[in-house]
FIKOLZA-1660 file (N, C-alpha, C; in steps of 0.1 Angstrom, whole numbers, plus 5000, padded with zeros to 4 digits):
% residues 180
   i   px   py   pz ch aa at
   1 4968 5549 4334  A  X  N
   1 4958 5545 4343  A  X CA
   1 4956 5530 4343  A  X  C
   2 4960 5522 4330  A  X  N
   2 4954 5512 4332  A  X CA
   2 4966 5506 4338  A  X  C
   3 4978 5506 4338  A  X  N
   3 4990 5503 4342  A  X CA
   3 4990 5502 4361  A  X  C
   4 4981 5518 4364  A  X  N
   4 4976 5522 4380  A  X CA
   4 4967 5505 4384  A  X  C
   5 4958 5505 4378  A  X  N
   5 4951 5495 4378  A  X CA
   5 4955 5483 4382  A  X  C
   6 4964 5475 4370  A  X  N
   6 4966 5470 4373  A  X CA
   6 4980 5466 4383  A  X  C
   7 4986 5474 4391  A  X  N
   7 4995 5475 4399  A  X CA
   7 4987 5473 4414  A  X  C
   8 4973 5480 4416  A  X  N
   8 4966 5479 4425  A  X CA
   8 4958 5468 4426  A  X  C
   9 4954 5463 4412  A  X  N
   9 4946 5444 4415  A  X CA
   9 4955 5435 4416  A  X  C
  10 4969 5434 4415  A  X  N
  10 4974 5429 4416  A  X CA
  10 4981 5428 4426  A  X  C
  11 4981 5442 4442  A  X  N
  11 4987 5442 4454  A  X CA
  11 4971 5437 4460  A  X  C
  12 4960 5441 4453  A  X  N
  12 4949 5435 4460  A  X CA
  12 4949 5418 4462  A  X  C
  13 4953 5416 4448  A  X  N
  13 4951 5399 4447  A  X CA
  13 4963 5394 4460  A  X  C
  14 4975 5401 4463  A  X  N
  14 4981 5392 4465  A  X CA
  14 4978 5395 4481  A  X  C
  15 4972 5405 4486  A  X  N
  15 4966 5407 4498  A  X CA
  15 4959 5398 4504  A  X  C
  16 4949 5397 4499  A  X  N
  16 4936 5389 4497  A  X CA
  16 4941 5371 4498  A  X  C
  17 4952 5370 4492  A  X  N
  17 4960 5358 4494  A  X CA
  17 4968 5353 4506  A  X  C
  18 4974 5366 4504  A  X  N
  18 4982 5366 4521  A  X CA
  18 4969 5368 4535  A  X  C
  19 4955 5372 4537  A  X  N
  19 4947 5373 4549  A  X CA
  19 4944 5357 4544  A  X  C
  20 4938 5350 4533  A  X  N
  20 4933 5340 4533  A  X CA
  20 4942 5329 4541  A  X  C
  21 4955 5327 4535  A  X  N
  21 4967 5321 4539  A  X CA
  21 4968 5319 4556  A  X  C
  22 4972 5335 4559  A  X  N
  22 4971 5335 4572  A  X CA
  22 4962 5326 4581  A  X  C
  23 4946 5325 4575  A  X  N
  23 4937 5327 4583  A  X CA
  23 4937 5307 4582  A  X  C
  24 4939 5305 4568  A  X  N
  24 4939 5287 4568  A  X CA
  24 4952 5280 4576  A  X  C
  25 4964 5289 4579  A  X  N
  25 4976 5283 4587  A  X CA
  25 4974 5280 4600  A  X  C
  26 4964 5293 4600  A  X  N
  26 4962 5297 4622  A  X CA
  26 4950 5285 4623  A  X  C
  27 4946 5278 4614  A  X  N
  27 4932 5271 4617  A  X CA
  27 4938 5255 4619  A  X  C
  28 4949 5256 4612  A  X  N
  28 4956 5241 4614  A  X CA
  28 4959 5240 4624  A  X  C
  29 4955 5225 4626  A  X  N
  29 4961 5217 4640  A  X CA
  29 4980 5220 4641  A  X  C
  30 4981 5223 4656  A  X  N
  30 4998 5225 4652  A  X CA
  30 5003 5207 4652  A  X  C
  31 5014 5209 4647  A  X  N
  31 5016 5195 4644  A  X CA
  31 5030 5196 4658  A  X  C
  32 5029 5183 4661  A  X  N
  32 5041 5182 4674  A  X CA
  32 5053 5175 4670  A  X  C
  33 5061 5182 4669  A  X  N
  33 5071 5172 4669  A  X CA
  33 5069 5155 4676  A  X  C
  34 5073 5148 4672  A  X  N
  34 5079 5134 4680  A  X CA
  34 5088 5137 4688  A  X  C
  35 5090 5133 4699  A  X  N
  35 5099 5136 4709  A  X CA
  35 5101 5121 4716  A  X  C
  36 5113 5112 4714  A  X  N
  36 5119 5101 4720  A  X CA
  36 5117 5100 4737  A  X  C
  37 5107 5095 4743  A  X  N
  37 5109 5097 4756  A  X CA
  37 5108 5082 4764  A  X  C
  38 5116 5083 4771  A  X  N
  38 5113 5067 4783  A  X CA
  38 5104 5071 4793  A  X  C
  39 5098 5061 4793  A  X  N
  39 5086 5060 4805  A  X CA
  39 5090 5053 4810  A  X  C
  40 5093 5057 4825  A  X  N
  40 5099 5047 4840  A  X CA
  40 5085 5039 4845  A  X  C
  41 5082 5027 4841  A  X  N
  41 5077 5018 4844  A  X CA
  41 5080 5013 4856  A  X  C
  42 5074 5010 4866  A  X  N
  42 5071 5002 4882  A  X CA
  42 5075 4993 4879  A  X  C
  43 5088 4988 4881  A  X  N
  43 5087 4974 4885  A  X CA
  43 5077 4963 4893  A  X  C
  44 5072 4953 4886  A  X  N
  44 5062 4948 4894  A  X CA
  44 5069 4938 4906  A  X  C
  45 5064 4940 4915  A  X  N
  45 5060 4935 4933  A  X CA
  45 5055 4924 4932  A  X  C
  46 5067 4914 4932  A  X  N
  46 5070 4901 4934  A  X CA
  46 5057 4894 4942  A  X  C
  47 5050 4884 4941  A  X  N
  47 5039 4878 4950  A  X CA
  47 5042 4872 4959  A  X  C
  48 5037 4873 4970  A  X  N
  48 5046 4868 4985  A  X CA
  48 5040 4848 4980  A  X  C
  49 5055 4846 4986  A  X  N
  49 5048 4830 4989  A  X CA
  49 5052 4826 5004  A  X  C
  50 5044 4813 5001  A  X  N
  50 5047 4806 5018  A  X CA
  50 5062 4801 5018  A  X  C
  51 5070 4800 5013  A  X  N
  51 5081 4796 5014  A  X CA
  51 5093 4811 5018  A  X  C
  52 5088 4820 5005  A  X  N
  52 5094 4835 5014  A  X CA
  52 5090 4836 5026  A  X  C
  53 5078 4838 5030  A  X  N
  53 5074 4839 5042  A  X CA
  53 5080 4833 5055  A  X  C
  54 5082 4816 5051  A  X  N
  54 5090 4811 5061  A  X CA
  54 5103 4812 5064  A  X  C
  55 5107 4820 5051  A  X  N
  55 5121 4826 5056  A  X CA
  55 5131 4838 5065  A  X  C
  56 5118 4843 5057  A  X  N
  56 5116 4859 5061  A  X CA
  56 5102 4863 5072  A  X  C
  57 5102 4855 5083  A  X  N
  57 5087 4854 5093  A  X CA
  57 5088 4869 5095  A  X  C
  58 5094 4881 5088  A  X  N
  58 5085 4896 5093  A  X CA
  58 5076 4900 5083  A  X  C
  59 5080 4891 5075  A  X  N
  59 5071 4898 5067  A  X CA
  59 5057 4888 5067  A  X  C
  60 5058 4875 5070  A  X  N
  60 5042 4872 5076  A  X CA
  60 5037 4878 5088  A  X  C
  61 5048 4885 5097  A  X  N
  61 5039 4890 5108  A  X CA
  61 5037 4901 5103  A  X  C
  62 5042 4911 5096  A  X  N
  62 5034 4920 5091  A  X CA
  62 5021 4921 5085  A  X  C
  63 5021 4908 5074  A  X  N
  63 5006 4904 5067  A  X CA
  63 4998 4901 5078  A  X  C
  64 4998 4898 5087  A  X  N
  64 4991 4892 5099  A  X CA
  64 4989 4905 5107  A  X  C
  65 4994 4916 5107  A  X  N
  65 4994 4928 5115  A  X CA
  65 4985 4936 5102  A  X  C
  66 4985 4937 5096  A  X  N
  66 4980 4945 5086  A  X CA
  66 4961 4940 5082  A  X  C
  67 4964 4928 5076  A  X  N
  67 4951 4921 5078  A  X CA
  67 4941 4919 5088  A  X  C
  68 4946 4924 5102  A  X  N
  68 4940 4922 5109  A  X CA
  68 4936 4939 5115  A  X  C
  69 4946 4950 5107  A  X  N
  69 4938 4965 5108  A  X CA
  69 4926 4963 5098  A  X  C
  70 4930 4956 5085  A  X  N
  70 4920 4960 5079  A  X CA
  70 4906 4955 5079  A  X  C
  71 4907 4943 5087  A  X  N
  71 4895 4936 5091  A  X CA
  71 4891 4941 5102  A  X  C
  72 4894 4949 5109  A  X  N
  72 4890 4958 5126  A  X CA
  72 4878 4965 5122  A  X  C
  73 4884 4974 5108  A  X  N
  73 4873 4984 5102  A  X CA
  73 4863 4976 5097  A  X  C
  74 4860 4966 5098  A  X  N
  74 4849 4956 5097  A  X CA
  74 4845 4952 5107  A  X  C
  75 4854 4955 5118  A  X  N
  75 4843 4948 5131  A  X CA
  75 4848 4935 5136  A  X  C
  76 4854 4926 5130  A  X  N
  76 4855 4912 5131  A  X CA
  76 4868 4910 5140  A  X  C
  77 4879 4919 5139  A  X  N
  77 4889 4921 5156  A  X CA
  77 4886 4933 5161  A  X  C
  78 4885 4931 5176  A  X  N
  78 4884 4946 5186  A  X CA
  78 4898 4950 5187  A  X  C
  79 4898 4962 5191  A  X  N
  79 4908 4966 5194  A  X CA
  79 4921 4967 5183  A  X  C
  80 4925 4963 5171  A  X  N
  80 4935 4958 5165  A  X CA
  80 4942 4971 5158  A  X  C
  81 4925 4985 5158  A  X  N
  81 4927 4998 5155  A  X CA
  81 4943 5003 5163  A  X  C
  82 4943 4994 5178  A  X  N
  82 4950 5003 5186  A  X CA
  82 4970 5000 5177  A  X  C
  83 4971 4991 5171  A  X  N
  83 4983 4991 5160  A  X CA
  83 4981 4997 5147  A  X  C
  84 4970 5005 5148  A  X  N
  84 4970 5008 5130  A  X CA
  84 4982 5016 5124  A  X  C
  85 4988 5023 5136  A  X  N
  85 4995 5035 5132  A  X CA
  85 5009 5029 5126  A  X  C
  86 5007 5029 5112  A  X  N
  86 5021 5019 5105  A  X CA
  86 5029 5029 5105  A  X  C
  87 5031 5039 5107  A  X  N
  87 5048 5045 5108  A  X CA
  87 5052 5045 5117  A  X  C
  88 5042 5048 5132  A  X  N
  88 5052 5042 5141  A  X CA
  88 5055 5024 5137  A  X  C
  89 5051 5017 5134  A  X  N
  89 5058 5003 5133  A  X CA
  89 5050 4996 5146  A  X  C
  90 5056 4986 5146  A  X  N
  90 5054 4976 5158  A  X CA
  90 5065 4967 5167  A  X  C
  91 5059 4964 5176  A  X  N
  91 5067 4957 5186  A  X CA
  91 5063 4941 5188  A  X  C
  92 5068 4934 5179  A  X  N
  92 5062 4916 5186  A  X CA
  92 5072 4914 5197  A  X  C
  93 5066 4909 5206  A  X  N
  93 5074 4901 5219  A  X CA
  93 5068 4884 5217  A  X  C
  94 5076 4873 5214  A  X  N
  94 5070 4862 5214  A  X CA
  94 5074 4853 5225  A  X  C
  95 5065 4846 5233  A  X  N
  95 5069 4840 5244  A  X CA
  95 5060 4828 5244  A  X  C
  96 5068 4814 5246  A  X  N
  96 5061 4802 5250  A  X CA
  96 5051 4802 5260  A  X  C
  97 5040 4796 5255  A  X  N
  97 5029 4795 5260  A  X CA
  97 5020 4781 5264  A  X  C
  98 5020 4769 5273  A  X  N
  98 5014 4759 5267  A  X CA
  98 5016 4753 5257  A  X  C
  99 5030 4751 5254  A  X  N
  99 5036 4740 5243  A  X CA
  99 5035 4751 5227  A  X  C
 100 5029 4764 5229  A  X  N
 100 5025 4772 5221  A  X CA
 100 5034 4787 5220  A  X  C
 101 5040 4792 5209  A  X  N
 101 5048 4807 5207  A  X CA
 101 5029 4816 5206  A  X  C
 102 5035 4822 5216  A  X  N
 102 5021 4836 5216  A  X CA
 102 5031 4849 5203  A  X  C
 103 5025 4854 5202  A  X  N
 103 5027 4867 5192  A  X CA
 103 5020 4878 5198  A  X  C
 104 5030 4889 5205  A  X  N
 104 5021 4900 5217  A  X CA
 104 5030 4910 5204  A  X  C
 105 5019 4914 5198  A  X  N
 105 5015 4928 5191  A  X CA
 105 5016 4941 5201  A  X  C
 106 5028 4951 5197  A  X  N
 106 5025 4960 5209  A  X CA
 106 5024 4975 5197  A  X  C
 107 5018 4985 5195  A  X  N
 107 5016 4996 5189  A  X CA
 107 5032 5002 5191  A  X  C
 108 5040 5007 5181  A  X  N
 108 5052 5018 5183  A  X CA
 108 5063 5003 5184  A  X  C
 109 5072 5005 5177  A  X  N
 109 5083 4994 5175  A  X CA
 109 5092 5004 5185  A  X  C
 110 5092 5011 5189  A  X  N
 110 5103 5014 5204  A  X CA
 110 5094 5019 5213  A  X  C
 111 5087 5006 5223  A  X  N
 111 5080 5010 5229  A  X CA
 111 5085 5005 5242  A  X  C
 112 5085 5008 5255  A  X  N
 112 5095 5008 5264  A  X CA
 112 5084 4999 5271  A  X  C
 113 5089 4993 5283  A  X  N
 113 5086 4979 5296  A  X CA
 113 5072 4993 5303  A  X  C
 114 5078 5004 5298  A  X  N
 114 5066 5014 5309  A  X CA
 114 5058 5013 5306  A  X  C
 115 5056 5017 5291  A  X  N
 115 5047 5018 5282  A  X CA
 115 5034 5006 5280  A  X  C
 116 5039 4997 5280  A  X  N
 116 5028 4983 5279  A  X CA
 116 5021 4981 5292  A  X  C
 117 5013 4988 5291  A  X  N
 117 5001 4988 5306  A  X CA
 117 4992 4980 5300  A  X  C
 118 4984 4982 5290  A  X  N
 118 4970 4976 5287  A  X CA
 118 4975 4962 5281  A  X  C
 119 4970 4948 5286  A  X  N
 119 4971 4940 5278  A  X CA
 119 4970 4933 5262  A  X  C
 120 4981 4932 5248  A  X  N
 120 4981 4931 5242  A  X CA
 120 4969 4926 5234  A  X  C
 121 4971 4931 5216  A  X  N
 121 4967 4919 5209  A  X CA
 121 4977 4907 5205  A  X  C
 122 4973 4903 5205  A  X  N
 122 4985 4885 5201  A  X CA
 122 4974 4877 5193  A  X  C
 123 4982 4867 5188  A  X  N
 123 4981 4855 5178  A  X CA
 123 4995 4846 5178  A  X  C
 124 4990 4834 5172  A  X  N
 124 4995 4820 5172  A  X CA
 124 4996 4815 5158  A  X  C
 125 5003 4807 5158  A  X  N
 125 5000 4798 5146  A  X CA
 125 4999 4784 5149  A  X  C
 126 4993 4782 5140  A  X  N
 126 4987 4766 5146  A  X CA
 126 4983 4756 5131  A  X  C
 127 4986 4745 5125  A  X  N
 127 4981 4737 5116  A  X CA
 127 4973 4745 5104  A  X  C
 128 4987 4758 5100  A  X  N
 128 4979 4761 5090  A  X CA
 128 4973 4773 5088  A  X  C
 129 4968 4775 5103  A  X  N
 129 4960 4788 5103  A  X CA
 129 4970 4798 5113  A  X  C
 130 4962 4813 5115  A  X  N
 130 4961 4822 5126  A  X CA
 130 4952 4824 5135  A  X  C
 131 4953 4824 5144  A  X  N
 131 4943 4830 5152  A  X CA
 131 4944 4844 5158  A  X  C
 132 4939 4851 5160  A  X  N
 132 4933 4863 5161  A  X CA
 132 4931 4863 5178  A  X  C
 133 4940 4874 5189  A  X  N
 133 4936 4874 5201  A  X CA
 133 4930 4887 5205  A  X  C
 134 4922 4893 5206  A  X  N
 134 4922 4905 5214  A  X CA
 134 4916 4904 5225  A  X  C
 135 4913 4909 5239  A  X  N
 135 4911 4915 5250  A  X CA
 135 4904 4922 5252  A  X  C
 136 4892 4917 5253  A  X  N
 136 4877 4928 5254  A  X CA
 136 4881 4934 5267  A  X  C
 137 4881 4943 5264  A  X  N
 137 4879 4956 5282  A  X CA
 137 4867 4953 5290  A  X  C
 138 4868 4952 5299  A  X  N
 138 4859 4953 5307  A  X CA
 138 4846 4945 5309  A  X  C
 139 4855 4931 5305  A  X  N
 139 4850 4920 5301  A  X CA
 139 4853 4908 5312  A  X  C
 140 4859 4907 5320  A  X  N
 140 4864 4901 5331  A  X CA
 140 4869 4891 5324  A  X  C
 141 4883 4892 5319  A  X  N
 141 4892 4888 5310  A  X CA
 141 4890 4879 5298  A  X  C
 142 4875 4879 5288  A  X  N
 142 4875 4873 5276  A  X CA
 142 4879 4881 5265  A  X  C
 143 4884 4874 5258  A  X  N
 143 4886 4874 5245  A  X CA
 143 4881 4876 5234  A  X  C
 144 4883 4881 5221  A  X  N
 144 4874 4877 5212  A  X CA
 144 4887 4867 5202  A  X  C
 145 4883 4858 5195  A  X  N
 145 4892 4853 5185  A  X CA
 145 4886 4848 5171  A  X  C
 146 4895 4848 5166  A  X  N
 146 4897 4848 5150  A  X CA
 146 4905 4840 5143  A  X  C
 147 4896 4829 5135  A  X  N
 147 4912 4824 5131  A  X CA
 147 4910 4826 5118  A  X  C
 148 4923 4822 5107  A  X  N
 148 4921 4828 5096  A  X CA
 148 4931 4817 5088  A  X  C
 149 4930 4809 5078  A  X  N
 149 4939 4800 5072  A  X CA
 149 4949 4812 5069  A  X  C
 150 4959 4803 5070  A  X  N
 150 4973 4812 5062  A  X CA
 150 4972 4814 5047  A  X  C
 151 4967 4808 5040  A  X  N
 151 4960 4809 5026  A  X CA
 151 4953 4820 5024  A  X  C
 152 4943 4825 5031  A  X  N
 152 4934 4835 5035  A  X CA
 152 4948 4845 5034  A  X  C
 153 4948 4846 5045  A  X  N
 153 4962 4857 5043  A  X CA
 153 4969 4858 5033  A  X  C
 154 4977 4853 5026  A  X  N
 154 4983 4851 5015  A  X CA
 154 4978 4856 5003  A  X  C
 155 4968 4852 5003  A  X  N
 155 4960 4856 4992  A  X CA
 155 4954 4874 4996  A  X  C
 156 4954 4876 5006  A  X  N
 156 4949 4889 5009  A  X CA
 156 4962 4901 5004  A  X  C
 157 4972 4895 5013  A  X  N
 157 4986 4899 5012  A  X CA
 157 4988 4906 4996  A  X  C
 158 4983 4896 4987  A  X  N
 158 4987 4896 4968  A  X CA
 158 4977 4898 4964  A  X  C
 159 4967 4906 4974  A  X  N
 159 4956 4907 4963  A  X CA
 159 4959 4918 4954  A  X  C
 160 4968 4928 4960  A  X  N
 160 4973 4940 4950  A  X CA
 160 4986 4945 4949  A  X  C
 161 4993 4951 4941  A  X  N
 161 5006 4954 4937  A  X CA
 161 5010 4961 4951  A  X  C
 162 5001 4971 4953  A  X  N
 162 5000 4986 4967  A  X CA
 162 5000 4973 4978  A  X  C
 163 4995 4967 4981  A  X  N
 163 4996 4960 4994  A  X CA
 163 5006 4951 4992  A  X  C
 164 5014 4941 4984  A  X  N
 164 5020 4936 4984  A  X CA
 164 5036 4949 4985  A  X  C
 165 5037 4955 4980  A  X  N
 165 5043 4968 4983  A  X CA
 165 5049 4973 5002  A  X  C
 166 5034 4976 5001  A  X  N
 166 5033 4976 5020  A  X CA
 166 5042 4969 5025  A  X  C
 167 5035 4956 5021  A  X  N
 167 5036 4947 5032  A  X CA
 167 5055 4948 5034  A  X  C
 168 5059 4943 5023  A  X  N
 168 5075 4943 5023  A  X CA
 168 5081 4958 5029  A  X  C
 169 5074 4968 5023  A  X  N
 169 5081 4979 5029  A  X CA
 169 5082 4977 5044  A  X  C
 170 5069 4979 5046  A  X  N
 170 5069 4978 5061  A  X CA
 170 5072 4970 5073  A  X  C
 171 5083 4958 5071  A  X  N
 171 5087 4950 5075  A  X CA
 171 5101 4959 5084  A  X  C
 172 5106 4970 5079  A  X  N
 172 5112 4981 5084  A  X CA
 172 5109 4989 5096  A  X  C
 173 5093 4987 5098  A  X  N
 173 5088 4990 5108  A  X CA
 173 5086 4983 5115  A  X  C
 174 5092 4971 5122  A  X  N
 174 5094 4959 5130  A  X CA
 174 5105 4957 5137  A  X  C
 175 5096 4957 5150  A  X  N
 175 5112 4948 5156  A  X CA
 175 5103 4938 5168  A  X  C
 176 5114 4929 5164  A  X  N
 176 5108 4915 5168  A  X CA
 176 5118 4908 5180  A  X  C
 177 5110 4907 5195  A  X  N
 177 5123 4903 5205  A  X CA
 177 5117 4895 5209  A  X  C
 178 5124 4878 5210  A  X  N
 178 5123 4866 5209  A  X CA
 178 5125 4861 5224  A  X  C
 179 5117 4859 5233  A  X  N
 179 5120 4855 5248  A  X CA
 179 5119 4836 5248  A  X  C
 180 5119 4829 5239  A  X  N
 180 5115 4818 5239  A  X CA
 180 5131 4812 5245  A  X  C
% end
C-alpha cells in the first residue's frame, strides 16, 4: 500500500506539474521570429525649379492650371472649376496677342474646334508674374484677373511630395498647340 501511495503522489505531483506548465506556457507572450524584410521606400519627388520649368514649359502650365483649381475653391478665380477635371487633361492653344503670348486653357486635352463655344480661361506671363483671366458670364465682356508671382507658384507647386507628384504626372495630360 505504501508503494500504491506512493506511485499515485507521484503521477499526482507530476500532473499537477504538467497543468501548471501548461497554464505558464499559454500565458507567455509568443515570441516572433525576426523575419529579414525590405521596405520599398518612395522615392522622393524632386523640387520643381525655375530653370526645369523653363525647359520643360508643361510642366509650369500645369502648376499654373492646377493652382488656379485650387484657388477657384477659394473664390479668387471664376470659372477655373470648368478645367478641374484632371484626367481628362487639358488643351492650351497659345496665340499672340498685343506684343503678348495669351494661354487659352480649354477643359479635355482632345477637345475639337466644335466644342470651344464658351469663351476660355487664359493667362500670360509677364515680368515675373501670372495673371489670371477668366470671363465673367453675363457680364458684358469683363473679366476677373489675378496675378500671382511665379515664386508664389513655385513654392505652391513644392509645397508637398503629392503635389509636386501631380504636377509632373500630369503633364501627360497636356497637349499644347502653338499658333504663334
Amino acid at each position: 500500500m505504501a508503494v500504491e501511495m506512493k506511485k499515485w503522489g507521484a503521477l499526482g505531483v507530476l500532473i499537477i506539474g504538467l497543468v501548471i506548465g501548461v497554464a505558464w506556457w499559454s500565458r507567455q507572450t509568443p515570441r516572433s521570429v525576426p523575419v529579414n524584410t525590405t521596405s520599398k521606400t518612395k522615392p522622393a519627388v524632386p523640387k520643381l525649379t525655375l530653370r526645369e520649368e523653363r525647359r520643360q514649359p508643361e510642366l509650369r502650365y500645369v502648376s499654373v492650371i492646377l493652382y488656379a483649381i485650387d484657388h477657384d475653391r477659394q473664390r479668387h478665380l471664376q470659372r477655373w472649376q470648368e478645367v478641374s477635371d484632371v484626367d481628362a487633361g487639358w488643351q492650351i492653344d497659345i496665340y499672340p496677342h498685343a506684343g503678348q503670348d495669351r494661354y487659352l486653357v480649354w477643359p479635355d486635352q482632345r477637345i475639337t474646334a466644335a466644342e470651344k463655344n464658351l469663351a476660355p480661361n487664359w493667362f500670360t506671363w509677364h515680368s515675373g508674374h501670372v495673371s489670371y483671366h477668366s470671363f465673367i458670364v453675363h457680364s458684358f465682356r469683363r473679366e476677373m484677373v489675378k496675378t500671382v508671382s511665379i515664386q508664389t507658384l513655385l513654392n505652391w507647386a513644392n509645397a508637398t511630395s503629392n503635389r509636386r507628384h501631380q504636377v509632373r504626372h500630369l503633364v501627360t495630360h497636356l497637349t499644347v498647340k502653338d499658333h504663334r
